[in-house]
C-alpha positions as CSV (number, residue, x, y, z in Angstrom):
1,X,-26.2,-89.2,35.7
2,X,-27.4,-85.2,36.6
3,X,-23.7,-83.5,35.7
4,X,-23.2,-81.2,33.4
5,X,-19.9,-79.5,31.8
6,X,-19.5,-77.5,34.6
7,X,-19.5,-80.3,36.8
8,X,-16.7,-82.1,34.8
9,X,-14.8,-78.9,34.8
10,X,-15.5,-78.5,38.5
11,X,-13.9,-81.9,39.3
12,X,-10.7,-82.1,36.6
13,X,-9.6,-78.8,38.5
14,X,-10.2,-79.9,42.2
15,X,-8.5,-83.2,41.0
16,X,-5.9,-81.6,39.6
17,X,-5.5,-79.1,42.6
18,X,-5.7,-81.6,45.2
19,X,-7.8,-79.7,47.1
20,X,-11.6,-79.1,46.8
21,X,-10.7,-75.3,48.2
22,X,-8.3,-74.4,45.5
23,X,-10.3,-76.4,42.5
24,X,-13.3,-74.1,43.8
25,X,-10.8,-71.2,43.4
26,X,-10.0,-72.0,39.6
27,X,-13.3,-72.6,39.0
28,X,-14.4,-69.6,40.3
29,X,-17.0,-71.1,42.9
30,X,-17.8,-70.2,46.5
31,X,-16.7,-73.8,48.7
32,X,-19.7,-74.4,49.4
33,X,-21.0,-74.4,45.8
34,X,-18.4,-76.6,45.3
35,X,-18.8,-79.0,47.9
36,X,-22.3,-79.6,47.2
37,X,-21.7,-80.1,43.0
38,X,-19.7,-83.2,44.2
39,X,-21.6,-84.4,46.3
40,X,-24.4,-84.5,44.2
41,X,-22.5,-86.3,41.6
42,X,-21.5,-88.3,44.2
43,X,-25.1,-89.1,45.0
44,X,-25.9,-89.2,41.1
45,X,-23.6,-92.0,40.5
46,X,-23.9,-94.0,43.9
47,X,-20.2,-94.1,44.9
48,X,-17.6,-92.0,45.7
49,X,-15.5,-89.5,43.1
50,X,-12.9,-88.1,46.2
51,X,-11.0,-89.4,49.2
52,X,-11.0,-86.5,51.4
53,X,-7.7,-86.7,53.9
54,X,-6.2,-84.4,56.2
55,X,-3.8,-83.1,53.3
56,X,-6.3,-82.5,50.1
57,X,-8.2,-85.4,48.1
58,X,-7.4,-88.1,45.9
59,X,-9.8,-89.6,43.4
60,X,-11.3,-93.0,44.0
61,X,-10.7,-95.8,41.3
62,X,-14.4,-94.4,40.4
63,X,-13.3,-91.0,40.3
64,X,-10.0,-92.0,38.0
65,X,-12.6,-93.4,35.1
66,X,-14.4,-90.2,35.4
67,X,-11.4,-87.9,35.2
68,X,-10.4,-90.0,31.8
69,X,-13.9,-89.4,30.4
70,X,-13.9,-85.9,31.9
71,X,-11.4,-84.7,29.8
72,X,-12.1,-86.5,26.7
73,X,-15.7,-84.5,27.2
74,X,-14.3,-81.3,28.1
75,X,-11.7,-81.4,24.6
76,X,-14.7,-82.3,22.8
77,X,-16.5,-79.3,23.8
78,X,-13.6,-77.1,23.9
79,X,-13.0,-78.8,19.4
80,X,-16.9,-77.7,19.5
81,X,-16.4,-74.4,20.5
82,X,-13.6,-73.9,18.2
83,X,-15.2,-75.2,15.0
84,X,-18.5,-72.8,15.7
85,X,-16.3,-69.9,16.6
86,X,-16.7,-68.3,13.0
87,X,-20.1,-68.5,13.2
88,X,-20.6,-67.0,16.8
89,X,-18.7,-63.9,18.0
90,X,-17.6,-63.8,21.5
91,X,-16.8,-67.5,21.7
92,X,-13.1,-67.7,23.0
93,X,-11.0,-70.9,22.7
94,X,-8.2,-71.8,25.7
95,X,-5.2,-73.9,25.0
96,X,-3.4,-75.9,27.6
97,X,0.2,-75.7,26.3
98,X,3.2,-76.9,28.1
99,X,6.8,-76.8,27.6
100,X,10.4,-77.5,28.9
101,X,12.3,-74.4,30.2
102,X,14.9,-74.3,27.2
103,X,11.7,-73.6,24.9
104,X,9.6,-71.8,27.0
105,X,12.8,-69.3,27.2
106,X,14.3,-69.2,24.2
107,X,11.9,-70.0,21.2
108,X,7.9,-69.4,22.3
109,X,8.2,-65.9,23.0
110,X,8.1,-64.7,19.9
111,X,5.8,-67.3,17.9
112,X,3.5,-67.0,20.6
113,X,3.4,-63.3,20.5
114,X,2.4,-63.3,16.5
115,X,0.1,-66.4,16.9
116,X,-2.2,-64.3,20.1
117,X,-1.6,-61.1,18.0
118,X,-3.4,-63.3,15.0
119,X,-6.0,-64.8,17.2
120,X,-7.2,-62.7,19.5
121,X,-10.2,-65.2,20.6
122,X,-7.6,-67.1,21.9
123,X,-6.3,-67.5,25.0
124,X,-3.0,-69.8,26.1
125,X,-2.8,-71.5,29.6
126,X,1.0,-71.9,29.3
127,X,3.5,-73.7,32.3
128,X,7.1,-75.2,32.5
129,X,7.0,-78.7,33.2
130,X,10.2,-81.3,32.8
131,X,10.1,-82.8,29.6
132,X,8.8,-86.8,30.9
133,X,6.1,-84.6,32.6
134,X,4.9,-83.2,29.4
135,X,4.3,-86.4,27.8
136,X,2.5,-88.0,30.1
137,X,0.2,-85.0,30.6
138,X,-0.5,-84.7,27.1
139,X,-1.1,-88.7,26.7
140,X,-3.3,-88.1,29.9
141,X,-5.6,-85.1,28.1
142,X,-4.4,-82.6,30.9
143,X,-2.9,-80.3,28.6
144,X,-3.4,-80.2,24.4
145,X,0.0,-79.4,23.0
146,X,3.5,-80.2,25.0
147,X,6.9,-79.2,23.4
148,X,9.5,-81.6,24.9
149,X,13.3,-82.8,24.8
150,X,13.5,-85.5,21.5
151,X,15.1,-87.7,23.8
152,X,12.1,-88.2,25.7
153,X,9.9,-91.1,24.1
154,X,6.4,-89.8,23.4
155,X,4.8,-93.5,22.6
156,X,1.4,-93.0,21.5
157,X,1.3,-89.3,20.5
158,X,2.0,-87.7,17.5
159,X,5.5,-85.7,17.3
160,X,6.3,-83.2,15.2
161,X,9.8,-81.1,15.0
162,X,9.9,-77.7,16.4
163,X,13.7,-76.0,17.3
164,X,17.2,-77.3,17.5
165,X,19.5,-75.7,20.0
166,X,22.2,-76.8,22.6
167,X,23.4,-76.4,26.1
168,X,26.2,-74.9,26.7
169,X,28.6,-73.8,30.1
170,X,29.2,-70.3,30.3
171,X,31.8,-69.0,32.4
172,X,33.7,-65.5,33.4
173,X,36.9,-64.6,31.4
174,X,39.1,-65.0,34.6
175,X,37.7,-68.2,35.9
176,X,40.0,-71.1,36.1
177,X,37.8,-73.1,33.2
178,X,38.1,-70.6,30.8
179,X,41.0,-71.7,28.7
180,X,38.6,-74.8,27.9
181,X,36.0,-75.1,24.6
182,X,34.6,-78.2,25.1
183,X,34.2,-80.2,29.1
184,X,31.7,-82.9,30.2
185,X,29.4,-81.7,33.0
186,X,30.6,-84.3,35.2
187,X,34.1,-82.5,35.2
188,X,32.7,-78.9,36.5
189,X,30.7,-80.4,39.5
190,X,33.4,-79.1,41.8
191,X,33.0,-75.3,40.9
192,X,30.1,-72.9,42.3
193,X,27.3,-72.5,40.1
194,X,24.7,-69.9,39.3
195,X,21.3,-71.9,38.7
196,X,17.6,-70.9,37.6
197,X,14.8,-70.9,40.4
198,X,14.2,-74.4,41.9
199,X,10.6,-74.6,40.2
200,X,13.0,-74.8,36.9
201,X,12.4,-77.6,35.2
202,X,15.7,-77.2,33.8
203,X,17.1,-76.7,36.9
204,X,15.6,-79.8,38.4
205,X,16.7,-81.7,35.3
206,X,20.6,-80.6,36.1
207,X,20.1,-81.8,39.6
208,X,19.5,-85.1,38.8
209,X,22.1,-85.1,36.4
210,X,24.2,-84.2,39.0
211,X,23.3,-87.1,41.1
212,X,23.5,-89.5,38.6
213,X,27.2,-88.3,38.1
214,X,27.6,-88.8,42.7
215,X,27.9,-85.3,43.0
216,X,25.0,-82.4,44.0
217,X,25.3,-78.9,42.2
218,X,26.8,-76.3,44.6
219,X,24.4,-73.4,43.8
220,X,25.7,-70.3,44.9
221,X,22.4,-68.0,43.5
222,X,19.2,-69.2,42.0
223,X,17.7,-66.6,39.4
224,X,14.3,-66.3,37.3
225,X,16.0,-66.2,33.7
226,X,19.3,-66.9,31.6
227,X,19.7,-63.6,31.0
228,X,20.2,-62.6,34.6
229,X,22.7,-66.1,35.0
230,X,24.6,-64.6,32.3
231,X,24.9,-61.8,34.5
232,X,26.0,-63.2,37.8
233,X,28.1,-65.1,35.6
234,X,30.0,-62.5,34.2
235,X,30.9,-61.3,37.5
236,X,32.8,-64.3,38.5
237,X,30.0,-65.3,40.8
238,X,29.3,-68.9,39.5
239,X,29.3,-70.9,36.1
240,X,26.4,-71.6,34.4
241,X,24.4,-74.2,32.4
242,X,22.0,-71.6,29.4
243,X,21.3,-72.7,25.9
244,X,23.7,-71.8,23.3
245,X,21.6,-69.1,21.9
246,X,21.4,-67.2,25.0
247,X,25.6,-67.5,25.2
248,X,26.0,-65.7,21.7
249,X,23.3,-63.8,22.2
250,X,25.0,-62.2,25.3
251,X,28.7,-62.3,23.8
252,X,28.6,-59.7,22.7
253,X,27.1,-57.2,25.1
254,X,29.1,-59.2,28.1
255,X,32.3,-60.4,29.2
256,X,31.5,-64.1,29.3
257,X,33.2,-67.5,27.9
258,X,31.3,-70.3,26.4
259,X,32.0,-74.0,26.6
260,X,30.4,-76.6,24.6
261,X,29.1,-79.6,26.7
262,X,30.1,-83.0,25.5
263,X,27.3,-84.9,27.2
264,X,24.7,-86.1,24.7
265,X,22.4,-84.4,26.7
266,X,23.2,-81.4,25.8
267,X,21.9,-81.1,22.2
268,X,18.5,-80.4,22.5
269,X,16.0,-82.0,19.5
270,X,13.0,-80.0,21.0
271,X,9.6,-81.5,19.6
272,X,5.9,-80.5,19.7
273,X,3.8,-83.8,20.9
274,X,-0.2,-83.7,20.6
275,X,-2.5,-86.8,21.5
276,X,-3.6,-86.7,18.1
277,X,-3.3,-83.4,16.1
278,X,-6.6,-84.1,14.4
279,X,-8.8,-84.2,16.7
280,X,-7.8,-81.3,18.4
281,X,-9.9,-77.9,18.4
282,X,-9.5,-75.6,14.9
283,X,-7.4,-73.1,17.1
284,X,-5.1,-75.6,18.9
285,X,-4.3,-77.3,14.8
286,X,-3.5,-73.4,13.7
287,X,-0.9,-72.8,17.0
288,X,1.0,-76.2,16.0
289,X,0.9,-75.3,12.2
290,X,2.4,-71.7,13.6
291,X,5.3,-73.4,15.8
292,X,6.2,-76.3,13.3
293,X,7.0,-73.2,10.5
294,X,10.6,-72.4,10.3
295,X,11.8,-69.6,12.7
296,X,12.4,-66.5,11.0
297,X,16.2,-65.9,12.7
């Protein structure tokens, strides 16, 4: 076999980009450098890595056993490169870090923001994923670290606590609901809502609730962040689904009312999962010591 890291790289992106043009795009190759790196893997190993179809590629049973080895060989180097970092300057490490939208909102901002500050050789490849997503990609080596609903069974992986929070219903003074404190979600189906952006995982996640309960959310405006739902909101547009902190945060600065959900759902365990946390890279250990220390609020 005539492949090098690059290679691997090479075909873990185009894999995971279902398209040889856009894994040529992350990689930062022309297509026709591209092209020819697989095909002479291709040719090194006798059989084919990709399907090619009309709508992208697919790997080939072959190309499946290389993409398992591909990453365990690429999180090798990437441990490698973090262990010599001391020694060399200029060597950066990059973490793969996913996370559900209540902690990618709410609690990584500001841990993430100290922990980049503090490592500056570091870089963080960060995306909002639904929670059952998360664990398999992290049991699949396609991302390092995932922080996931505690609900969610992570079998294999090692878990470790990160934040507690809640969600909650938040709705305008003068709306009908808001002489309630406490309502199931299946009980407020009927009413407008004002959602996040339907890449949310979050939002995706209500949806299906929804369905489950025979009923589709009626989504009157679809926004980029709580603090904007909290807005709409307050102006009687819609109710809303945010985490609790985000309701008392904006109590007191808007004209809203919050109602606690009683599905079990809605308290939200939120956990960091890792394949195994040692034998990830020196950086990757130091961000999940970093997230597992109590918050400072």
């Amino acid at each position: 076999m005539r492949f090098d890291l690059t290679d691997l790289r090479l075909y873990l992106q185009i894999v995971e980009a279902g398209s040889i043009t856009r894994g040529a795009e992350r990689a930062h190759l022309a297509i026709a450098a591209a092209s020819t790196r697989i095909r002479n893997m291709e040719a090194s190993l006798g059989t084919l890595l990709l399907h090619r179809g009309r709508l992208g590629v697919e790997p080939t049973p072959a190309g499946r056993t290389l993409l398992h080895h591909a990453r365990l060989l690429l999180q090798q180097a990437e441990r490698l490169t973090g262990e010599l970092a001391e020694y060399a300057d200029g060597l950066k490490g990059q973490i793969r870090l996913l996370s559900n939208t209540n902690a990618l909102t709410e609690f990584l901002p500001e841990p993430l923001s100290d922990f980049l500050a503090a490592h500056p050789q570091v870089n963080i490849d960060l995306e909002e994923r639904l929670s059952d997503e998360i664990v398999a990609m992290v049991a699949d080596g396609a991302a390092d670290i995932g922080i996931v609903a505690g609900t969610v069974a992570a079998p294999g992986l090692d878990v470790l606590p990160f934040r507690t929070d809640r969600f909650v219903l938040v709705v305008a003074p003068a709306h009908p609901l808001a002489t309630a404190s406490r309502i199931a979600f299946a009980e407020v189906l009927d009413h407008d809502f004002v959602g996040l952006d339907r890449s949310s995982a979050l939002q995706r996640f209500l949806s299906e609730k929804a369905e489950r309960a025979g009923s589709r959310l009626k989504l009157r405006v679809q926004l980029r962040s709580f603090d904007a739902v909290c807005r709409l909101v307050e102006c009687n547009v819609g109710i809303g689904v945010v985490p609790a902190t985000t309701a008392e945060r904006h109590r007191t600065t808007m004209s809203i009312h919050r109602i606690d959900l009683t599905d079990d759902w809605a308290l939200r365990e939120l956990k960091i999962c890792v394949r195994r946390e040692a034998d990830l890279p020196a950086y990757a250990r130091d961000l999940v010591r970093h997230l597992t220390r109590p918050s400072r609020v």
